[in-house]
N, C-alpha and C positions, 0 to 999 in steps of 0.2 A: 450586125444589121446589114442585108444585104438589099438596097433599094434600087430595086429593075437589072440587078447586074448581070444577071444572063441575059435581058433583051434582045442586045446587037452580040449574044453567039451564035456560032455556027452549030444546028439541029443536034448536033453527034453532044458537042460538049456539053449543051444545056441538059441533055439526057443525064451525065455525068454528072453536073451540078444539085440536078434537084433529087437523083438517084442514088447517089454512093456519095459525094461528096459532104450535103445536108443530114443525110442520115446516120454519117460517120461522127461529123459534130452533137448533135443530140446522144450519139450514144458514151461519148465522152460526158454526157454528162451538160452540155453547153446551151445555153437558152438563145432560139436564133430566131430572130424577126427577119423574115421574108417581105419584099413588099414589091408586087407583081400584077401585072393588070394581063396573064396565060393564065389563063382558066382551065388550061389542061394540066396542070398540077398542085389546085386547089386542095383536093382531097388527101397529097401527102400529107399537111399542116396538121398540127394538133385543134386547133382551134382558126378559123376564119373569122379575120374586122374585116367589115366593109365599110366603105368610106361616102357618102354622097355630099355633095358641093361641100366639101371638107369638112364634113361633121360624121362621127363615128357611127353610125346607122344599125348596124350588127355586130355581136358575135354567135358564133354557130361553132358549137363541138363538132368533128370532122368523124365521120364513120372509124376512121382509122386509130383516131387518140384512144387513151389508157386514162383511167379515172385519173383526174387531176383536179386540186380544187381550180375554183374560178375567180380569176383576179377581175376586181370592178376599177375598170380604166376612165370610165366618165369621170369627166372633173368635177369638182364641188361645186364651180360657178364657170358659166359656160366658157369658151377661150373668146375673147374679141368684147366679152360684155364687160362694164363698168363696176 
C-alpha cells in the first residue's frame, strides 16, 4: 500500500514510481493499492475507488486493465453505523 508516497517527489522520480517501479511490482505478480489525489496517473491503475467525504463512491475499470474479476469492497453494514 503506497498512500501519497510520491506526493512530496521530485517530477523526475514520480515518473519512475508510477512508470517502471509500480508496473515492475504488478508484474511479479504483487497486488498494489495506490492511493493518490494526481489525476495524471489514474489511468495506470487497473481499476479506480473514489472516495467522497469518506465513503466509497466508485469503482471504474481503467481502459488499461486485463479482465479481472471484480471484488465487492462495500461493507455489509455501513463503517461508523450501529
Amino acid at each position: 500500500m503506497f498512500d501519497e508516497w510520491a506526493a512530496d517527489q521530485d517530477p523526475v522520480f514520480k515518473e519512475v514510481f508510477y512508470r517502471e517501479l509500480l508496473p515492475e511490482l504488478k508484474a511479479q505478480g504483487k497486488a498494489v493499492l495506490v492511493i493518490s489525489h494526481d489525476d495524471r496517473y489514474f489511468h495506470l491503475g487497473d481499476r479506480l475507488l473514489k472516495l467522497e467525504d469518506g465513503q466509497l463512491s466508485s469503482i471504474e475499470q481503467t481502459e488499461t486493465a486485463v479482465e479481472q474479476p471484480t471484488v465487492n469492497l462495500r461493507p455489509a453494514v455501513p463503517v461508523g453505523s450501529s
